[in-house]
N, C-alpha and C positions, 0 to 999 in steps of 0.2 A: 424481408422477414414479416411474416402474420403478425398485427398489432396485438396487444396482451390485454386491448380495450373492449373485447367482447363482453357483452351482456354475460352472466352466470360464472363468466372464468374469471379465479384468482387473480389480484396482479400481480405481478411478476417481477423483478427486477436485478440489473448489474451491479454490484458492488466493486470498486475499483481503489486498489490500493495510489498511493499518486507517488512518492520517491523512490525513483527508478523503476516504477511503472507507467508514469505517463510526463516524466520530467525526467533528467539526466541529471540527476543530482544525489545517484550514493556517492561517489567517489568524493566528489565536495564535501558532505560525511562524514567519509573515511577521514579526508584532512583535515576537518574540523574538531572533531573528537582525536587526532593524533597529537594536535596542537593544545587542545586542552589538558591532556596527560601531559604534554611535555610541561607545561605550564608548573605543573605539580609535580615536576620531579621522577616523573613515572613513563616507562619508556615500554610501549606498547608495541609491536610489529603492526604494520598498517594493512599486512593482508588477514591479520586475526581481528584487525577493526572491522576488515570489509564482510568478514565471514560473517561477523554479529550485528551487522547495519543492517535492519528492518524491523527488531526488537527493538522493545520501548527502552528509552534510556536508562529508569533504572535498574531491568534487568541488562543491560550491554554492560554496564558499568560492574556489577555486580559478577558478570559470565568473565568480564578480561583483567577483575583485579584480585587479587588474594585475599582469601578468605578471614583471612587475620588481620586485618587492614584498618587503620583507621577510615573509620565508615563516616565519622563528622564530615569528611570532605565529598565525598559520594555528590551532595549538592552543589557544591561550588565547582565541582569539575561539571556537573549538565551543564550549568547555566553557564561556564567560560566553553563549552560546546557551542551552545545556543548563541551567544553573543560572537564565539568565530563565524558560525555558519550563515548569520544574518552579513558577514560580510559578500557574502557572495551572493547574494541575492539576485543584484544586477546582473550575474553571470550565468543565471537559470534557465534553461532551456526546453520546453516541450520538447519528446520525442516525436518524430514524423508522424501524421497520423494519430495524435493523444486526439486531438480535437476533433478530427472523424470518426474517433471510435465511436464517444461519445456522443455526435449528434448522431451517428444513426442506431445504437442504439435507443437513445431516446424517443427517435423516429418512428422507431417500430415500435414502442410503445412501452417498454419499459422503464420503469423507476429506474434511475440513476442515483447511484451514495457515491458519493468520496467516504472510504472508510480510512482517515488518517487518524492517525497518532502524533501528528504533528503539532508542534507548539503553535497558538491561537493564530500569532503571529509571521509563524514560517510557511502554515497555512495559508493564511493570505495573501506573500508572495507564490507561493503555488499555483494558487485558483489565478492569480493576476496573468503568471505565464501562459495558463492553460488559453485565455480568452474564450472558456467556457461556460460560462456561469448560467448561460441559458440552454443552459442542456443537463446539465444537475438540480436534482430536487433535493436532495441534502449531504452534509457534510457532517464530516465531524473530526475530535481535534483531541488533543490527550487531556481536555477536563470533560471529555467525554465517557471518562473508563477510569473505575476505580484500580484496576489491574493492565497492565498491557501488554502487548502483543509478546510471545503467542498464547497467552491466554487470549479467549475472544470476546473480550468486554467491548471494545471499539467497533465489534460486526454486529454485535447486539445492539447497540447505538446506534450503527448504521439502520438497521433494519428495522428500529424503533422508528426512526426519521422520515424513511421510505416510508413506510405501512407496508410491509409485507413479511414474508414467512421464511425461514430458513430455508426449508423445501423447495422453496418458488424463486431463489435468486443464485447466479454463479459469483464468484468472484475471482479477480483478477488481480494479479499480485506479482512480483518479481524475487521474491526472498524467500527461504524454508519458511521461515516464520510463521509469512501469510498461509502456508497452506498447514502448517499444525494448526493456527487460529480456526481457519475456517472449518479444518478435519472435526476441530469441536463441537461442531456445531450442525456437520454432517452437511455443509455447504462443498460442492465440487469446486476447487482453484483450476482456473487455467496457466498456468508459468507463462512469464516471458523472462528472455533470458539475457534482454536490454541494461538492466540493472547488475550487471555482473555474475549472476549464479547462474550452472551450465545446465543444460536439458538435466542432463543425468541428476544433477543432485534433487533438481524440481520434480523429475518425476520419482523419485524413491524416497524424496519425502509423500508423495503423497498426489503430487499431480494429475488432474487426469488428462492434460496435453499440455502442450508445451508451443510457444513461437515467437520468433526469433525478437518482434517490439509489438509496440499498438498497429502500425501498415501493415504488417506479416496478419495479424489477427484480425484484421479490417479487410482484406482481401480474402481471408478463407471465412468470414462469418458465417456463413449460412450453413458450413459442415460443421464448426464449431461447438460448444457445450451452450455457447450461447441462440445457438441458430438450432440447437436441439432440444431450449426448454423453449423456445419463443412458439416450436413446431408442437409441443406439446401440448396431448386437448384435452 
């Protein structure tokens, strides 16, 4: 791909969601937040966890509990989340390929963001998995965003971090979420469908492709949405 380091062009860059886009870790999520409600007496089916896993906690919490609810506890169930989910840390895995997406887009010359919502913390087992850190120019984390996902306070953040434009970057995501976030913003999401959500629901929220992980999208880069702003003059 054409570097985005020419004289008089824009730069340009990836935004990249990281749980269960470039780590295999919603379903670790799912169980963690299933075990937090159990905790509290509240008994959540774990595929209406899976369905709301890529919004920020306290909309998930908010979308799976009743609206009548004693809301004092809303906080005590994130952080008995947060505190299961750091159990598995050890057990985190990059998807095939996270770590090549990333050095060659960076290669080619685009800004790289982690645009996460992830706690300061669970972030940095993230980034530890990814063994990317020199191929990302920035990050970010849920004291990133006053609102989260899918409002897109955390792509704004992202794209603060980067220096660049809405216009001028894609993003990549694995959940509806990310692509109503990014739809705000008039940023194109590519789906992968690594993270448990299927072609279909990514593309009718809103997708403008879809593929199967980071290697499925690292092998077709160059016809890509990203290999189609990199090509634009």
């Amino acid at each position: 791909m054409p570097s985005n380091g020419t004289r008089g062009r824009r730069k340009r860059g990836v935004l990249f969601d990281v749980d269960g886009t470039l780590v295999d870790s919603s379903y670790l999520h799912t169980i963690a937040w299933w075990q937090a409600f159990r905790h509290f007496g509240l008994d959540v089916p774990m595929a209406s966890i899976h369905r709301s896993v890529g919004m920020g906690g306290d909309k998930l919490v908010d979308r799976l509990l009743p609206a009548g609810r004693d809301r004092t506890r809303d906080a005590s169930i994130m952080a008995a989340h947060g505190a299961v989910f750091s159990t598995f840390w050890p057990a985190l895995r990059a998807f095939d390929g996270a770590r090549d997406l990333l050095a060659q887009c960076y290669e080619g010359g685009f800004a790289v963001a982690l645009a996460s919502s992830a706690r300061e913390e669970d972030l940095a087992a993230l980034r530890a998995t990814l063994h990317a850190d020199s191929y990302i120019h920035t990050a970010t984390s849920a004291n990133d965003a006053k609102e989260s996902k899918p409002d897109p306070d955390i792509l704004v953040a992202a794209l603060e971090g980067a220096g660049v434009l809405a216009e001028d970057v894609v993003y990549v995501g694995d959940a509806v979420w990310d692509v109503y976030a990014a739809a705000r913003l008039g940023i194109p999401t590519i789906g992968l469908t690594c993270g448990g959500t299927s072609a279909g629901e990514l593309l009718e929220a809103g997708a403008v492709e879809v593929y199967e992980n980071p290697r499925d999208l690292l092998a077709n880069l160059r016809d890509s949405a990203i290999g189609r702003l990199a090509a634009r003059s």
